[in-house]
N, C-alpha and C positions, 0 to 999 in steps of 0.2 A: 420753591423747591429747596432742600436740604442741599448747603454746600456738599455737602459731603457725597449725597446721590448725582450732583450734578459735575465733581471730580469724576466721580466713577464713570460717568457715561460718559463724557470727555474722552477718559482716556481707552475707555474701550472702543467708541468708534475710533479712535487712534488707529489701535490696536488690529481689527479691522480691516481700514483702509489702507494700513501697510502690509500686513497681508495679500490685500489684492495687488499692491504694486510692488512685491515681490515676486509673485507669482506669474504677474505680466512680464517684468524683466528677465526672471528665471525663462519661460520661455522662450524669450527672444537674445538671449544667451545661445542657450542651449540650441535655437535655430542658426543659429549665427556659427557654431563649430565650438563653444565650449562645452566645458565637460562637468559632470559634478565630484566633490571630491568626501571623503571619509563623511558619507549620509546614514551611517549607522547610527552617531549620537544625535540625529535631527529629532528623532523622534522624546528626548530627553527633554531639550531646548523646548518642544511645543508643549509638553506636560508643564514643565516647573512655568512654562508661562499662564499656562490655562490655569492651573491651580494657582497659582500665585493672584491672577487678577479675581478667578471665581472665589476665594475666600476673603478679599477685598470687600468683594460687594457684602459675603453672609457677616463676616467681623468688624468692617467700617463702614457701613453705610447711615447706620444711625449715629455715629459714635462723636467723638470730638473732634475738633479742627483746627489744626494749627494753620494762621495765615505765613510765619515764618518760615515753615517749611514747605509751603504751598509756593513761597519765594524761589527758593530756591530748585521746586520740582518746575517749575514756569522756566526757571534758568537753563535747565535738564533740557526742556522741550524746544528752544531757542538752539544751543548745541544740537542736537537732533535733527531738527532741521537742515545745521549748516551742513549735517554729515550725507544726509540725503543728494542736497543739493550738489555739492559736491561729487559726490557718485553718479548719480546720473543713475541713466541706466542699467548701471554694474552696479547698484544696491540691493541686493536679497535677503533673503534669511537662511539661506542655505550655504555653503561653499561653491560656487561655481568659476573656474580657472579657464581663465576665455587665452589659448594659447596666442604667442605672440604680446597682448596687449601689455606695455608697462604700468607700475604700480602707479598707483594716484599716489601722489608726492605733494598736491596744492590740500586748502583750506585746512581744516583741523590735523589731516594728515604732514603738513609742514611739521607739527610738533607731537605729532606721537602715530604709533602703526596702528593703534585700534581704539582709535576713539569713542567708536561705536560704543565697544563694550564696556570704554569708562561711563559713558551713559548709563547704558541697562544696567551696571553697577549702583550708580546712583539712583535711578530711578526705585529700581527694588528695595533698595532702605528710605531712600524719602519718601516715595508715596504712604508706604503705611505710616511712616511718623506723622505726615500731614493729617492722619485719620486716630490719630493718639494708638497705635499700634506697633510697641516698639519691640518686643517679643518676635511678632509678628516680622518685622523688618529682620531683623537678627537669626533668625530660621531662613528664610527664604536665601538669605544674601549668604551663612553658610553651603545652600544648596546652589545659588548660585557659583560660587563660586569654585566648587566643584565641577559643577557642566562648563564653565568657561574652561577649566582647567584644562579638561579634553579640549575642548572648541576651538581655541588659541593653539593650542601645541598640532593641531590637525590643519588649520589655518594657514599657519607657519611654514608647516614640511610642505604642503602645496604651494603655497607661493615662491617658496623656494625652489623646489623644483621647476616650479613654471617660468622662472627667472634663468636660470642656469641651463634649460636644455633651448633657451635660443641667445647662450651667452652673452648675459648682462653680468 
């Protein structure tokens, strides 16, 4: 198999299977008494991701390979992980503000509030360099970083508010 076909499929059953364990937690949130919050820009977040990994396949699947930055997106996926695990349950892809519960303060979160999205930062410009797509990387990660823009600042005022109205 082509490294490079066999990145892709890697990360899309990724892709995938966090999907469905967002969508299980998302429920079981939301059975549990939370709420969702500014789901207006979700539909943004699952565009630039669908386009983002579907032009992967049609622009690097044949293409070049860097194993250096294949280093480094392996590194990505280790982080990833820790951010999962860490969450628990309370990892989606959505906003959801489970009242009452305090902020996760352990693993990745000891040193920054959104780890997550330092990830999907990273991931969006390493993968494509892994596939000699640096254009490629540099597009997406401007458009990323625009949807975060919203995402974090919408993040933010909910959890802030979900903090403050049981006086933390």
């Amino acid at each position: 198999m082509i490294p490079s076909v066999a990145l892709l499929a890697f990360v899309t059953a990724e892709r995938l299977g966090e999907l469905w364990l967002a969508r299980r937690n998302t429920m079981a949130l939301l059975a549990g008494g939370a709420h969702e919050v500014a789901a207006g820009h979700y539909p943004l977040i699952v565009a630039l991701h669908t386009l983002w990994l579907a032009g992967l396949w049609v622009f690097g699947r044949n293409g070049a390979f860097d194993p250096g930055w294949l280093a480094i997106f392996l590194g990505l996926q280790v982080l990833r992980v820790w951010v999962l695990v860490t969450l628990g349950r309370r990892w989606t892809t959505r906003i959801i503000v489970l009242p009452g519960a305090p902020l996760v303060t352990t693993g990745p979160y000891r040193f920054t509030t959104h780890p997550n999205y330092l990830v999907v930062v990273g991931e969006i410009a390493v993968l494509p360099l892994c596939l000699g797509l640096p254009w490629y990387a540099l597009a997406f990660s401007a458009a990323n970083a625009a949807v975060l823009f919203i995402r974090i600042r919408a993040e933010n005022a909910a959890l802030h508010a979900a903090q403050h109205a049981v006086g933390v």
